[in-house]
C-alpha positions as CSV (number, residue, x, y, z in Angstrom):
1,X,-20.2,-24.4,-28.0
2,X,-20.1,-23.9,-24.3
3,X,-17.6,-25.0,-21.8
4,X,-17.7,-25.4,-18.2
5,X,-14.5,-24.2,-15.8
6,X,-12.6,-27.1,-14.6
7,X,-13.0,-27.5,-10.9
8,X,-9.5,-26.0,-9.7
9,X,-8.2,-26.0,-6.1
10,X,-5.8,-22.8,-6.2
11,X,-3.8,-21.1,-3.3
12,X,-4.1,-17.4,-2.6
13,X,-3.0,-14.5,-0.6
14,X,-4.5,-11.1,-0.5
15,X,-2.4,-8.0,-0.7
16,X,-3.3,-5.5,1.9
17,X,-0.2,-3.3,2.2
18,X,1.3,-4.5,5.4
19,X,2.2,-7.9,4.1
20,X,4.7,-7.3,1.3
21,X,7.1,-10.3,3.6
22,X,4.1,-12.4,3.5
23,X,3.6,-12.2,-0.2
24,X,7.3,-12.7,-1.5
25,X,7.6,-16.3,0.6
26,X,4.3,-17.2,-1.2
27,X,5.4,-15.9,-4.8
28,X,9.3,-17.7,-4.0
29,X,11.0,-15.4,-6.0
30,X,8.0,-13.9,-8.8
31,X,7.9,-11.1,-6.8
32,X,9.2,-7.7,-6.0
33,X,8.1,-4.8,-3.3
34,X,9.0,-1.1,-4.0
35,X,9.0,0.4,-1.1
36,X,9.0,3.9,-2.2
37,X,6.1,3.6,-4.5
38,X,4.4,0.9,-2.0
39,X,4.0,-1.5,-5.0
40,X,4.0,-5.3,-5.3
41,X,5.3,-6.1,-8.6
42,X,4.4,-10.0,-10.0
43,X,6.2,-11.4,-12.3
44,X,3.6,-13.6,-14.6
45,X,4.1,-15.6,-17.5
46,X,2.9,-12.8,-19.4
47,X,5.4,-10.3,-17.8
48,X,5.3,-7.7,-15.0
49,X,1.8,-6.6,-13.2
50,X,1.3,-4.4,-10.6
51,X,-0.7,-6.2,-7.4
52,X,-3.3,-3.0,-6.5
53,X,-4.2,-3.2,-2.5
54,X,-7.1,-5.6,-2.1
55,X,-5.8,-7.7,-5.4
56,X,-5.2,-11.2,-4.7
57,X,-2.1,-13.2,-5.4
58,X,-3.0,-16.5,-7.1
59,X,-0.6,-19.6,-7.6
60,X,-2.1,-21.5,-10.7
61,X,-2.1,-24.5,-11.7
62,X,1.8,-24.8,-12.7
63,X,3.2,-22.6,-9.7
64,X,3.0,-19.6,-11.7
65,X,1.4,-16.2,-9.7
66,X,-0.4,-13.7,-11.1
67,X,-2.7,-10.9,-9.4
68,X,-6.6,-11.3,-9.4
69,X,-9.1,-8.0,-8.6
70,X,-11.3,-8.8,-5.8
71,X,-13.9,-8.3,-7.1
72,X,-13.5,-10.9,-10.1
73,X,-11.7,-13.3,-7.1
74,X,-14.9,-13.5,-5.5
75,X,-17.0,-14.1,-8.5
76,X,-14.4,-16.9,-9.5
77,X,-13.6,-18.3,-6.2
78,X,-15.1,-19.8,-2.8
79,X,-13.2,-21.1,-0.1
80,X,-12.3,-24.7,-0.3
């Protein structure tokens, strides 16, 4: 069998380094920044993941976040 992707509207923020503030507003709380280490840790349904510069930060479907490479972002995503 094959299935077909539900058409999903999602919200997302890139991490870029200089916008740990602007990511822990959008995560409200599933979110940490070390700033030693210069890491954004999500906290996901599945546990902690490290957000990688360039990862995006998606809010799914039931306001959970989870990071997203770029490169699969872009493969899975265009702008709405």
């Amino acid at each position: 069998m094959k299935f077909r992707k539900k058409p999903v509207v999602i919200e997302a923020v890139q991490w870029i380094g200089s916008n740990p503030s602007e990511i822990l507003e959008f995560c409200q709380g599933s979110a940490s920044y070390d700033r030693n280490y210069s890491e954004m840790v999500i906290y996901t349904l599945e546990g902690k993941h490290i957000a990688s510069m360039g990862d995006w930060i998606i809010r799914g479907v039931k306001g959970e976040h989870y990071p997203c490479k770029p490169d699969i972002f872009d493969a899975t995503y265009d702008p709405a």
